[in-house]
C-alpha positions as CSV (number, residue, x, y, z in Angstrom):
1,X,42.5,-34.1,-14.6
2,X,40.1,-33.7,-17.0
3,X,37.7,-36.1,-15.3
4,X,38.2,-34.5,-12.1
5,X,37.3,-31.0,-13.2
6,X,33.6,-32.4,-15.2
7,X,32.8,-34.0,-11.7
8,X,32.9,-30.9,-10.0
9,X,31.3,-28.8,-12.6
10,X,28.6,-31.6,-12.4
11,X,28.6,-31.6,-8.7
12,X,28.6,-27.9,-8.5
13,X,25.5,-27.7,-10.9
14,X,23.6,-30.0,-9.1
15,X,24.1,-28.0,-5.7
16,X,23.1,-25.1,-7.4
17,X,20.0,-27.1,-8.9
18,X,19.2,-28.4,-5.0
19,X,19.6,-25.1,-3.4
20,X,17.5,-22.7,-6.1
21,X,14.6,-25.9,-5.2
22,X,14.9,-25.5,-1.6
23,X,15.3,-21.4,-1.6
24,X,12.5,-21.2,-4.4
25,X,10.0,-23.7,-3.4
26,X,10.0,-23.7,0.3
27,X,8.3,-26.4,2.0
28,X,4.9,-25.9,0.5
29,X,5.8,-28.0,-2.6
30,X,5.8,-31.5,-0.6
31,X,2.1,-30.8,-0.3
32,X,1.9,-30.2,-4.1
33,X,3.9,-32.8,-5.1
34,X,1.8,-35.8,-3.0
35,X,-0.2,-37.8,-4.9
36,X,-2.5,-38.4,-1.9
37,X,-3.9,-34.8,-1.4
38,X,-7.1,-34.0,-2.5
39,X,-6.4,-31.0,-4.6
40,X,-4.1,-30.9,-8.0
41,X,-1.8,-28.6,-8.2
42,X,-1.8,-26.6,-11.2
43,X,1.7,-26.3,-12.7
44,X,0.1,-24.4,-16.2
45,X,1.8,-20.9,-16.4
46,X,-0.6,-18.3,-16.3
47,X,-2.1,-16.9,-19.5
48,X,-4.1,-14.2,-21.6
49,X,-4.5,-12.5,-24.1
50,X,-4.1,-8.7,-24.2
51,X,-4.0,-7.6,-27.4
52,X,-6.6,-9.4,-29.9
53,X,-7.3,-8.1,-33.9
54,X,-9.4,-8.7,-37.0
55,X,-9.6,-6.8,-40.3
56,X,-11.2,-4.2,-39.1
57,X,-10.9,-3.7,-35.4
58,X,-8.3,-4.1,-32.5
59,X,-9.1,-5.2,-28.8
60,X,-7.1,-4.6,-26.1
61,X,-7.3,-4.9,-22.3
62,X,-5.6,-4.2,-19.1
63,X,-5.4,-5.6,-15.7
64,X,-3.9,-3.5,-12.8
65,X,-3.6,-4.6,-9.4
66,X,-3.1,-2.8,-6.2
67,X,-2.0,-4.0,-2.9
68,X,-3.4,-1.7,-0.3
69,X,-3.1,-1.6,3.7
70,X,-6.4,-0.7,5.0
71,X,-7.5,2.0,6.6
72,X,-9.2,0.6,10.0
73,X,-9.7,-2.9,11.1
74,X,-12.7,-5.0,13.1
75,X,-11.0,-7.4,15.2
76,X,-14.4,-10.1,16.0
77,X,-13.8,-11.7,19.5
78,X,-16.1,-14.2,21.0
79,X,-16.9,-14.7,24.9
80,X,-19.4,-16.8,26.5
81,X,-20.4,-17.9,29.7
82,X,-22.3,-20.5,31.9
83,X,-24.6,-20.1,34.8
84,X,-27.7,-21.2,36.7
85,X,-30.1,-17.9,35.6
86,X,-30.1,-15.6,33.0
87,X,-29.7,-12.7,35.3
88,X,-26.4,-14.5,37.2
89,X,-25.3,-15.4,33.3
90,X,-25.8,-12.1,31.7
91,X,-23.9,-10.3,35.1
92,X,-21.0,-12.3,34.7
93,X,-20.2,-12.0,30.8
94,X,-20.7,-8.3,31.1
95,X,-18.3,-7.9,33.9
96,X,-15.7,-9.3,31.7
97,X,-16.2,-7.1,28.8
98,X,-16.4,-4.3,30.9
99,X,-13.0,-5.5,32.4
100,X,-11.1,-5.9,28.9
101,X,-12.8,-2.3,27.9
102,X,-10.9,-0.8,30.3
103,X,-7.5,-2.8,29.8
104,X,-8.4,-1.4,26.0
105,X,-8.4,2.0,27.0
106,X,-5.0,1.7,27.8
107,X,-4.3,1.1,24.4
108,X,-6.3,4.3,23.2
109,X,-9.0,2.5,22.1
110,X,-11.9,4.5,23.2
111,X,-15.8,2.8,24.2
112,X,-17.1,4.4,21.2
113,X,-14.8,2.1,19.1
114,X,-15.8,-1.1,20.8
115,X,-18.9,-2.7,20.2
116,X,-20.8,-5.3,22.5
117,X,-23.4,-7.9,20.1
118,X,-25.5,-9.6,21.6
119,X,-25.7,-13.1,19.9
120,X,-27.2,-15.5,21.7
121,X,-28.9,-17.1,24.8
122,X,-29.5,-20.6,25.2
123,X,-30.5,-23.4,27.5
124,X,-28.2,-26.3,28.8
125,X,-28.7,-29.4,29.5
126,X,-26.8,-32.6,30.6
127,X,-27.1,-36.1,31.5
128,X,-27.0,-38.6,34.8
129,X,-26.5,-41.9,34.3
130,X,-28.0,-44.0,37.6
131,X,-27.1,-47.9,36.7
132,X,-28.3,-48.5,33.2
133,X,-30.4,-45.2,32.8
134,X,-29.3,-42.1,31.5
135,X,-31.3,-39.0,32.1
136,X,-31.2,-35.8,30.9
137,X,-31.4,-32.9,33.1
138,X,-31.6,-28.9,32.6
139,X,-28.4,-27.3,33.9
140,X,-28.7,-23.7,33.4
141,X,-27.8,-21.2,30.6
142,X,-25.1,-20.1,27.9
143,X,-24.5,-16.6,26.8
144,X,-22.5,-15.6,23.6
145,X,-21.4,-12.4,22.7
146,X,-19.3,-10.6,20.3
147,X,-16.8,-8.0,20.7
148,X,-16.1,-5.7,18.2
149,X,-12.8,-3.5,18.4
150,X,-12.3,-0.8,16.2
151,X,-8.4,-0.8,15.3
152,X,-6.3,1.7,13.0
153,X,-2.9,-0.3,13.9
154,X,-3.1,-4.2,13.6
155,X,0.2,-4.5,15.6
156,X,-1.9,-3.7,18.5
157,X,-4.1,-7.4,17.9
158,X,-1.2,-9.0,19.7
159,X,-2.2,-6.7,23.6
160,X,-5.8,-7.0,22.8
161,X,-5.3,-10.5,22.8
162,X,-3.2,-10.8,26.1
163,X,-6.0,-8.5,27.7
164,X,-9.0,-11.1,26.7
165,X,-7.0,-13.8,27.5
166,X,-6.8,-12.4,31.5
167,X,-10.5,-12.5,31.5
168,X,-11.1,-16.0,29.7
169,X,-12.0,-14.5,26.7
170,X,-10.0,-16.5,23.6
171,X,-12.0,-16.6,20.9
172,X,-10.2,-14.5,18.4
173,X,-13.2,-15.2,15.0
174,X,-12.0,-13.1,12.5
175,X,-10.3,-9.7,11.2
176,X,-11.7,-7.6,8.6
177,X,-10.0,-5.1,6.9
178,X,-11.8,-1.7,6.1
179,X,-11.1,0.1,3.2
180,X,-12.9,4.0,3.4
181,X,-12.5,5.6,-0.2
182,X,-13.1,3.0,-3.0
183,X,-13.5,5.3,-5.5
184,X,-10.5,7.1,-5.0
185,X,-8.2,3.8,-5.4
186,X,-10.6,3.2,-8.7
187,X,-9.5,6.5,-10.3
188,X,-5.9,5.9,-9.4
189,X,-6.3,2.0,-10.8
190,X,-8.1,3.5,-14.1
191,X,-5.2,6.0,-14.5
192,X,-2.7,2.7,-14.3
193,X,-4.7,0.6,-16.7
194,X,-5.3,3.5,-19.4
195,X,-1.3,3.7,-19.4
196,X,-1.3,0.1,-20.1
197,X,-3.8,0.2,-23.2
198,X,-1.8,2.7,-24.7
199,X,1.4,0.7,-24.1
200,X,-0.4,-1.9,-26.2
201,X,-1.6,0.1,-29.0
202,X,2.1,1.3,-29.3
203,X,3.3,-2.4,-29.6
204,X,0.1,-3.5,-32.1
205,X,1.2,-0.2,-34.3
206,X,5.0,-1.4,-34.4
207,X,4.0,-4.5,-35.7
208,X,1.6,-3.8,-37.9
209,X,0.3,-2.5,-40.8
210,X,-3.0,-1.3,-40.0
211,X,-3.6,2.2,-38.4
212,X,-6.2,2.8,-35.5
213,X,-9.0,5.3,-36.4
214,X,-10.1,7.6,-33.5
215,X,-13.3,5.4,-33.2
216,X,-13.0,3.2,-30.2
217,X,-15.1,2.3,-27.2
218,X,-14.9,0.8,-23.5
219,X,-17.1,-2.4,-23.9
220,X,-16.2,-3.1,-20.2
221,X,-14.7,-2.1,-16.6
222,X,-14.8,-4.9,-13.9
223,X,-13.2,-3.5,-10.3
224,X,-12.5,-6.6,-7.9
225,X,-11.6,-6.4,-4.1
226,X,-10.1,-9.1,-2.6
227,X,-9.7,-9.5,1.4
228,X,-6.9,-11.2,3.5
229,X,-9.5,-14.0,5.2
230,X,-10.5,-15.2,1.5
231,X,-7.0,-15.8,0.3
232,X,-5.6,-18.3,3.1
233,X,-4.7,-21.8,2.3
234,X,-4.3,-24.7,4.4
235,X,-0.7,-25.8,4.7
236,X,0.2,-29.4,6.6
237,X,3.6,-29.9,8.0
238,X,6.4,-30.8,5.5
239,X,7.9,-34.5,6.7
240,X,9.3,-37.7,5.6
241,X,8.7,-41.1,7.4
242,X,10.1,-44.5,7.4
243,X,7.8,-47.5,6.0
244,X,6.3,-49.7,8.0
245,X,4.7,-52.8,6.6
246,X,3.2,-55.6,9.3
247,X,1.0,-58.5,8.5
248,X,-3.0,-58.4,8.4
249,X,-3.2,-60.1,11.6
250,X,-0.3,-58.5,13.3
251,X,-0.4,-57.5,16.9
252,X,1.6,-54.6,16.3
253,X,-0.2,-51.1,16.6
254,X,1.1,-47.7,14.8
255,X,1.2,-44.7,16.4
256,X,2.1,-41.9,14.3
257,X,3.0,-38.8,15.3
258,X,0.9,-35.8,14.6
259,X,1.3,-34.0,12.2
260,X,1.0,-30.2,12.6
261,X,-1.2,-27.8,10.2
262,X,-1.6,-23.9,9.4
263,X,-2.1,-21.7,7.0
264,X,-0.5,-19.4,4.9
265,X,-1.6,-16.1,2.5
266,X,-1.6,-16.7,-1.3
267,X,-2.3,-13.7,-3.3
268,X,-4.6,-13.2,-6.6
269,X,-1.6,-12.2,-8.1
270,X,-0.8,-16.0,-8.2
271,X,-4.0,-16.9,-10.1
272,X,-4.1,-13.9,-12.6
273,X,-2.2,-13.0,-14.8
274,X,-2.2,-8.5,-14.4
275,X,-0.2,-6.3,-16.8
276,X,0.9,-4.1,-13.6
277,X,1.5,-4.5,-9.7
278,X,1.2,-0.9,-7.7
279,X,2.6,-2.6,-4.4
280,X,2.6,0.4,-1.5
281,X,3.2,-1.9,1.6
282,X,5.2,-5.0,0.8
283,X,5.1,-7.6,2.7
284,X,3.0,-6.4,4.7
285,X,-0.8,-8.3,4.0
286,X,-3.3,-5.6,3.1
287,X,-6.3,-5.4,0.7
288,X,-6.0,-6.2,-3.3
289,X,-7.7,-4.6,-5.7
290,X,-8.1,-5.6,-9.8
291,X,-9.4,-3.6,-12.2
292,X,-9.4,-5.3,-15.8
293,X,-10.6,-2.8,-18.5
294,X,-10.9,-3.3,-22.2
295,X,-11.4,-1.4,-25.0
296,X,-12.4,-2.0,-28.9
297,X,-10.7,0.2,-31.4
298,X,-11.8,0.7,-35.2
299,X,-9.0,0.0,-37.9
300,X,-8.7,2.1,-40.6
301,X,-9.6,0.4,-44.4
């Protein structure tokens, strides 16, 4: 009986150990566990040091971090088109934008918050081949331009995209995130991180003997933005395959299946190590601000 009861507790604890792996890790750990990617992953914990002291003086520093939405975004969308002359070319493209304007106007998203760039114009050319000659010949034109929407709500990418996509417009190239008042998010991260110094001041003065003098000094502030398209990492499709081994000369050809790839958003949080985390719009992805301060106090002799 006694047997039978250690073989479920053993049982039991492993289940437990399989299912914290597979709710914990998620599917992102088979590409940090192969031995055949080109990047190492780094399984030191993160460290620092925060409170640092001699004989006669006491360091300390702080490191807050906010995660912030933004306040407006610029979605980037790229359109081109092909033609015989400039003049057909250049009428074309524009009647598209002008078209997806007005399906964005639906979404109260006015002309004076779209912008039209102009980014380039550029010949084409292609090539006959007559027997054993091939000659290249001009074939016309190729306009790019950008568009540049103005959006407060980024729920609203998802129409703006259906609307381009009815005019053969698809080439979503990036969202940027606009932040409007910096320095109000660096008095409110400075107000954080002065908290924090004083947290550790508290904690060197519990465990020590010394006493801090009122003669200190800020020997540095460093104020870091971070923005959603710098912080995305590739991800390839979690999988398992059988082996297959075949001679040198084998006329057997492999065909593997492909094997799908994305990407998904990794915080700074992950990389440094911060004291606090003001977090206003979890989990939603916004903008992430650090500011790291640090301060020298003189001990009294």
């Amino acid at each position: 009986m006694k047997k039978k009861s250690l073989i479920i507790i053993v049982i039991t604890s492993l289940s437990m150990s399989l299912n914290l792996n597979s709710q914990v890790g998620g599917n992102q750990i088979y590409n940090n566990n192969n031995k055949n990617r080109s990047y190492n992953y780094n399984r030191k914990p993160i460290e620092k040091t925060s409170i640092y002291s001699t004989d006669s003086t006491l360091v300390v520093t702080a490191k807050v971090l906010l995660n912030q939405k933004a306040d407006y975004y610029l979605i980037t969308i790229g359109a081109n088109q092909l033609g015989k002359t400039v003049i057909e070319v250049n009428q074309k493209i524009n009647k598209r934008i002008d078209n997806v304007k007005q399906k964005l106007n639906l979404l109260d998203i006015s002309n004076d918050e779209i912008y039209v760039d102009f980014i380039s114009q550029t010949k084409q050319y292609d090539f006959k081949i007559t027997g054993r000659e091939v000659n290249e010949y001009f074939d016309g034109f190729n306009i790019r331009k950008n568009i540049i929407i103005k959006v407060k709500d980024l729920s609203q990418i998802e129409n703006i995209i259906n609307y381009c996509s009815e005019f053969e417009i698809h080439d979503i190239i990036k969202v940027d995130y606009v932040s409007k008042d910096m320095e109000t998010i660096n008095t409110e991260l400075l107000k954080a991180a002065k908290k924090v110094i004083k947290n550790k001041k508290d904690v060197f003065e519990e465990f020590s003997s010394k006493k801090i003098s009122n003669n200190y000094r800020l020997t540095y502030k460093k104020f870091k933005t971070s923005y959603p398209k710098n912080l995305y990492k590739q991800y390839k499709e979690a999988f398992e395959t059988s082996l297959v081994t075949y001679a040198y000369n084998s006329n057997y050809t492999k065909k593997e299946v492909r094997k799908e790839k994305t990407f998904y958003y990794d915080g700074i949080e992950s990389e440094y190590g911060v004291d606090k985390v003001i977090d206003e719009i979890a989990p939603l992805i916004g903008i992430q601000y650090i500011l790291e301060i640090q301060v020298i106090y003189k001990l009294k002799k």
